[in-house]
Each structure stands twice: as C-alpha cells, then as structure tokens.
Phi, psi and omega in degrees: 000158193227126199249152153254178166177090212247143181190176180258352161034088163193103359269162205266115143245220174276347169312284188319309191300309175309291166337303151322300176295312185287341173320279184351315193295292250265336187144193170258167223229144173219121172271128177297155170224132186293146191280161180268036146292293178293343169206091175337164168301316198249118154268124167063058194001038167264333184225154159295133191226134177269208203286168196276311189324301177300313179325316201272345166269329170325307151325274179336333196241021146263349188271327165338291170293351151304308161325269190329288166309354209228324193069038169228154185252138195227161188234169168209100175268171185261130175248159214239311179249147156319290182306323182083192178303332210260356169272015147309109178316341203269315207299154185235340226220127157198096196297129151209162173284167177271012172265005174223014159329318201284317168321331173255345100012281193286346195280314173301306169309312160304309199286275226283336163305011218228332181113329182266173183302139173294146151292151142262153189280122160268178187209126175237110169349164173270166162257117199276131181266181198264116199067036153050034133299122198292179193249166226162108160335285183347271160326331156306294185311298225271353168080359179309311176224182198255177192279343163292321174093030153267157170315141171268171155331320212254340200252280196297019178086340198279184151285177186277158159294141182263144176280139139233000000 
C-alpha cells in the first residue's frame, strides 16, 4: 500500500512523529513537503519558517529510521499546491491531523472528478503537550514548549538553567 501525507514540519515534533509512524503501520510513505513558496517565510506573520532545504534534511532523517524499522520505504517530494501529492493515481492512503480533514475531503473530491478512486482518509489525534493543549511548531518556535510538549523553563515561570 501507498500512503501519502504532506506538511511543512517545521520543527518536526511529536505531533508530526505520530502522523510518521501511522504512514509507516500503512505502507510505504511518500511526504509532500510544502515549497518555500506554499509555506511563506513568515505564516500569518507570527513565525519564521525555514528553507524546504533545511526543512527537508531534517525530515529525511526522522523519517529514515522509521523506514528501517517498519520494512518500508519513503520518498519526500516538494509540494507546489495545497493538494499535492495526494491527487495522483499511486496512492492508498492518505494521514491527517484533524484540522485538516476537510483538505482531504476535498483531496477526494478531485481524484473522483479525475476518474480516480477516493484515498482513504486516516486521521491521527493531535499529541497533547504538558498542561494539555497539543502540541504544534507554533508553540515551539515561539519558546512555549520543546518539541516532546513540555513547558520549557521560560513558559512555566521557572528560570532557565545556566550553562556553566
């Protein structure tokens, strides 16, 4: 089976981690990863978003070892559109988080405009950070939480640890 799933993973957490592993149970995985055109430098100017290059070795090297473990194989292409990769005949498959169901919803509705078979949709919970909001680039970037979706030092009040 052939799973797709696309996102800008930037930075790649445990949220993200979750979405990877249900590909993986599913088959082998190919990530749309967004172009730096499809995911501005700045989104909805709150945050920095990096380069597809850095984005994209980073990807590679969680998904790697994910591959391995699973006796599966993965690609990482660049997406040009919101729809991506998933309107493409090879697919089976296709993991979202629940804020973007409706996207894949619609991802379906083209492929049956196009003659081809709807994917199915999986959906994978969000991963709840520490004090039980999810976890999310945003909130990372942004120094609330680590990429696991604990409070850092500086969000929970305490001070930071000094290097010494």
């Amino acid at each position: 089976m052939d799973v797709a799933l696309g996102g800008t993973f930037d930075p790649v957490h445990d949220g993200h981690r979750a979405l990877f592993e249900r590909a993986f149970e599913l088959g082998d995985v190919t990530v749309g990863l967004t172009s730096d055109e499809l995911a501005p430098r700045t989104r909805n100017e709150e945050r920095y978003v990096r380069s597809y290059e850095e984005r994209r070795r980073d990807l590679e090297a969680e998904l790697a070892p994910l591959a391995e473990e699973h006796h599966r194989s993965f690609e990482v292409r660049e997406l040009t559109e919101p729809t991506g990769i998933a309107t493409e005949p090879d697919f089976d498959y296709l993991v979202v988080s629940p804020e973007t169901v409706e996207g894949a919803e619609h991802v379906n509705e083209i492929r049956e405009g196009r003659g081809l078979d709807p994917l199915e949709i999986v959906v994978v919970d969000h991963v709840e950070a520490e004090g039980g909001q999810r976890i999310s680039s945003t909130r990372i970037v942004r120094g609330e939480i680590d990429e696991h979706g604990n409070r850092t030092p500086e969000a929970s009040g305490r001070p930071a640890k000094r290097e010494q």
